[in-house]
C-alpha positions in Angstrom: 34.6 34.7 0.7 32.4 32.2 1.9 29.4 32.8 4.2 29.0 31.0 7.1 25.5 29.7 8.8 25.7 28.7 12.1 22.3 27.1 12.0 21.4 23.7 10.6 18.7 22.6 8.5 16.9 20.8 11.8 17.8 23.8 14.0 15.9 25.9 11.7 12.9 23.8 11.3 12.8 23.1 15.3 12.7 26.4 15.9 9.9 27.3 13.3 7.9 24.3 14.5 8.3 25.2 17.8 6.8 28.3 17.4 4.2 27.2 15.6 3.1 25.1 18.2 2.9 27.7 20.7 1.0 30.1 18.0 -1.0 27.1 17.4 -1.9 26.9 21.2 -2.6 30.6 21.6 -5.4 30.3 18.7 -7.1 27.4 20.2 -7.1 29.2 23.6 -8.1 32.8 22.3 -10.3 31.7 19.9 -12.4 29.1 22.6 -11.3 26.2 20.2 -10.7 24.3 23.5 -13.9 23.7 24.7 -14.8 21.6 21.2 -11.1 20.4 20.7 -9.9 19.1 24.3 -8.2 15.8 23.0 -6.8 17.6 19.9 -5.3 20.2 21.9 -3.8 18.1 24.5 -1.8 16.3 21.9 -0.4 19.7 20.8 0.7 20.5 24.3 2.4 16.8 24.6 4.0 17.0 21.4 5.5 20.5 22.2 6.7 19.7 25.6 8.1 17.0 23.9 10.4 19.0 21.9 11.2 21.1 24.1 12.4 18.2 26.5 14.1 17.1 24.0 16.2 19.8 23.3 16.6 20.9 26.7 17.7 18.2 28.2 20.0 16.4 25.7 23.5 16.1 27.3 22.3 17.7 30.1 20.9 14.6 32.2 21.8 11.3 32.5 21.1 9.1 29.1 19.0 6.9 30.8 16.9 9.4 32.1 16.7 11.4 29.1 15.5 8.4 27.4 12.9 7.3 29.8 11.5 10.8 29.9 11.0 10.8 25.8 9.2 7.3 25.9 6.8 8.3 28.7 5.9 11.2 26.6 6.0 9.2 23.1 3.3 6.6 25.2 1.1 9.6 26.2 1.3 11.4 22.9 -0.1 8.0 21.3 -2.7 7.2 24.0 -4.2 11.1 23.1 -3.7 10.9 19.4 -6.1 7.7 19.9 -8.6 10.3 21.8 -8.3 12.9 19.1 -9.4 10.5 16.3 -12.2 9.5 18.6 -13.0 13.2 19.4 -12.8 13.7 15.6 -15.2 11.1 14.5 -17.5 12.4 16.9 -17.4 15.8 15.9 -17.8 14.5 12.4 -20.0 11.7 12.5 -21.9 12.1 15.3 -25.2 12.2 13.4 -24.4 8.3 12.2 -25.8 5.4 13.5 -24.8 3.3 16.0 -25.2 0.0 13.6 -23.4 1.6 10.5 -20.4 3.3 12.8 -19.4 0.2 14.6 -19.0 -2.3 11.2 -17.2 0.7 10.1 -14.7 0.7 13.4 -14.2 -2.8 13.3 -13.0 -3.0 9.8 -10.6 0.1 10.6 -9.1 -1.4 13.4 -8.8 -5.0 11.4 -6.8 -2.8 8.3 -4.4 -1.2 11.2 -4.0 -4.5 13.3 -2.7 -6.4 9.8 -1.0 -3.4 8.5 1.1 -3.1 12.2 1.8 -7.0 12.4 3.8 -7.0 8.8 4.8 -3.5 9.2 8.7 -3.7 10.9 10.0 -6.3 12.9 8.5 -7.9 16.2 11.0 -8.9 18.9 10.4 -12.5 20.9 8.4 -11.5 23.6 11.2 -13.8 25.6 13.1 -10.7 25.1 11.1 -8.1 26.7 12.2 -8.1 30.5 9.6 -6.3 32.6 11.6 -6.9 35.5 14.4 -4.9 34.9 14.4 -1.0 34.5 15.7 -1.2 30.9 13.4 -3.9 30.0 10.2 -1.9 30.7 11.9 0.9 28.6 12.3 -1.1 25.8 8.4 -2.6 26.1 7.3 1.4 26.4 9.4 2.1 23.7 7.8 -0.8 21.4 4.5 0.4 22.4 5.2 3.6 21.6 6.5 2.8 18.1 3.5 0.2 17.2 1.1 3.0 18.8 2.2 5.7 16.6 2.1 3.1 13.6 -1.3 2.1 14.1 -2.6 6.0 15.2 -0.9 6.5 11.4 -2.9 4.1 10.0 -6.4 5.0 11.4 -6.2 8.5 11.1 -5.2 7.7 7.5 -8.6 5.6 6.9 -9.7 8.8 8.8 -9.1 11.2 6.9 -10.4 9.3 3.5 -13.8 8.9 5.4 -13.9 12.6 5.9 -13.3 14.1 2.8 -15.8 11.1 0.9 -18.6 11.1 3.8 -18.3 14.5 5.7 -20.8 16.9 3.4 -23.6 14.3 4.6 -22.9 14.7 8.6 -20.9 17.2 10.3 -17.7 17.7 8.6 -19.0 19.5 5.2 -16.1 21.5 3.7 -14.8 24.2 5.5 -15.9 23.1 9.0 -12.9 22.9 11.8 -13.3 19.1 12.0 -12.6 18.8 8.6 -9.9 20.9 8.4 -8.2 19.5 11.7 -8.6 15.5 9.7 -6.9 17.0 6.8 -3.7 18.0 8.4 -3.5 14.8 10.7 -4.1 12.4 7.6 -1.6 14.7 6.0 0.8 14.5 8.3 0.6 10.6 9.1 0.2 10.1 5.3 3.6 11.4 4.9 5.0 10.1 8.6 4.2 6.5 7.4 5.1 7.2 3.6 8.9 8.5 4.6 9.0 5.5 7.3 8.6 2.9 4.2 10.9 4.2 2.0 13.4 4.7 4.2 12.6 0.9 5.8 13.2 -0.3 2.3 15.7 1.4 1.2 18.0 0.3 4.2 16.5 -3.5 3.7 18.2 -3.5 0.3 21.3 -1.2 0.5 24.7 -3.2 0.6 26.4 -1.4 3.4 30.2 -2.3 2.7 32.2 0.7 3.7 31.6 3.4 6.3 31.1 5.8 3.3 27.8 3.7 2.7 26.8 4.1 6.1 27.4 7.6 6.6 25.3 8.7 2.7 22.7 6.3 4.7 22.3 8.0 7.6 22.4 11.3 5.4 19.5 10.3 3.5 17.5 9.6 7.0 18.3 13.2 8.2 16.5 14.3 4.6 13.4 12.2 5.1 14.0 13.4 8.6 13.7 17.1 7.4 11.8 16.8 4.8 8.7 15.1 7.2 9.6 18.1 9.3 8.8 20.5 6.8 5.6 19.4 5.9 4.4 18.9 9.8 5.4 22.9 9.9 2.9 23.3 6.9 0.3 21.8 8.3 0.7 23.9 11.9 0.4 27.1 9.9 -2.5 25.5 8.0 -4.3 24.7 11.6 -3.1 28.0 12.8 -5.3 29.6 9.6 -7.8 27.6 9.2 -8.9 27.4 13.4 -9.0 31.5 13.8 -11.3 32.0 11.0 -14.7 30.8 12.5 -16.5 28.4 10.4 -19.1 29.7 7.9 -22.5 31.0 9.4 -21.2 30.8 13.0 -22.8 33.9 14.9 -20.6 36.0 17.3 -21.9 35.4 20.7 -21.5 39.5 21.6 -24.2 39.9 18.7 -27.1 38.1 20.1 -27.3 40.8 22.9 -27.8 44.2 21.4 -30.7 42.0 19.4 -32.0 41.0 22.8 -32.1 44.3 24.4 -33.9 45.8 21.3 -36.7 43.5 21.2 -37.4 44.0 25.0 -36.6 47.7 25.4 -37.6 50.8 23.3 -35.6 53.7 23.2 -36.5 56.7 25.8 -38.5 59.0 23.9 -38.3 62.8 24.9 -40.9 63.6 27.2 -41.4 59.7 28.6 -41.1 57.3 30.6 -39.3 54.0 29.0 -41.4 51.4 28.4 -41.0 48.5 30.3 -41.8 44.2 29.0 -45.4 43.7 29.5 -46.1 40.5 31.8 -47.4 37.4 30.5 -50.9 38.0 31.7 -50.9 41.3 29.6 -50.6 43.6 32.5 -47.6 46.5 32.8 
């Protein structure tokens, strides 16, 4: 007798991710990560709405449609994932100076611009058709692509600054900043490293029957998976790491009863409370 699952692999880890996600959002709202983490918790809410459109509305609109609507979000999701490494390199470095930071920008941005021109192909800007409806879907969906490809790369370089620079600023171990660079450059790390062995295993496979093809796709749906996975570790790392306030962080509720003793003495039997004497020294 064999037992039958009526759930996929991807169904599974959809649904699991999704959740997480939405765990993920309750923490940064309960906890007041939101007021620190704006940019970083936008992308969260982009990329979940993002899945969720994505599952809601396949077959169910026209394809057209359903494509445009994933692009426009894929273009948002890379515009904020820009903000949150800028957000993050502020929270992190933002003791630095202005004449060591910048050299260090420039030289990140020059290691993602070469990295995203020899990085998959480029199509003849004669091509891309602005005028037509599918022509600026095709531009927004090259932008998006390129977008996420540099975002992988800088949050890469990142993450590397973090964990070798971040004791001497503001992202020591154990910090929220630190934690939140670890999962991104996690994340991308493995994004861009399933991207290029997939990419290169596809430039040299000899595609002759449609067996080949098929054990091809097949091995895209693993890597497909298998990034999948690891993005689910990295919510429940976020979700762990982001209630657990960071060490010597004081409760603001604490700060009160501290206040209110130093100011107020206890009612004695017998007397009158004592009230704060002024600043000239009179009652």
């Amino acid at each position: 007798m064999h037992f039958h699952f009526p759930f996929t692999a991807l169904e599974i880890l959809w649904t699991l991710t999704f959740a997480a996600q939405l765990v993920l959002l309750v923490v940064l709202l309960g906890r007041e990560r939101l007021k620190r983490y704006p940019w970083f918790t936008a992308s969260i809410v982009v990329l979940t709405l993002r899945a969720l459109s994505a599952r809601l509305l396949f077959h169910r609109v026209p394809e057209l449609t359903f494509s445009a609507i994933l692009i426009t979000l894929a273009d948002i999701g890379a515009v904020i994932g820009l903000l949150v490494l800028v957000e993050m390199a502020r929270a992190g470095f933002g003791g630095v100076r202005r004449r060591f930071w910048i050299p260090i920008a420039i030289v990140s941005l020059a290691i993602g611009g070469v990295v995203l021109g020899f990085w998959g192909p480029w199509p003849a800007w004669k091509t891309l058709n602005v005028h037509s409806r599918l022509g600026v879907l095709l531009t927004m969906q090259l932008a998006a692509q390129k977008g996420e490809l540099l975002l992988g790369v800088l949050t890469v370089e990142l993450g590397i600054l973090v964990l070798l620079f971040g004791r001497r600023f503001k992202a020591g171990w154990r910090t929220h900043t630190q934690r939140i660079v670890i999962g991104l450059s996690t994340a991308a790390t493995a994004r861009l490293a399933f991207a290029g062995a997939l990419e290169a295993i596809a430039r040299h496979a000899a595609v002759k029957s449609r067996q080949d093809y098929d054990r091809l796709l097949a091995l895209g749906d693993k890597f497909t998976n298998a990034n999948n996975a690891l993005y689910l570790v990295v919510l429940v790392w976020w979700i762990a790491c982001l209630w657990v306030d960071e060490p010597g962080a004081t409760k603001p509720d604490e700060s009160l009863p501290r206040l209110e003793k130093k100011f107020i003495e206890p009612r004695r039997s017998g007397s009158a409370p004592v009230e704060p004497s002024t600043a000239d020294g009179r009652s």
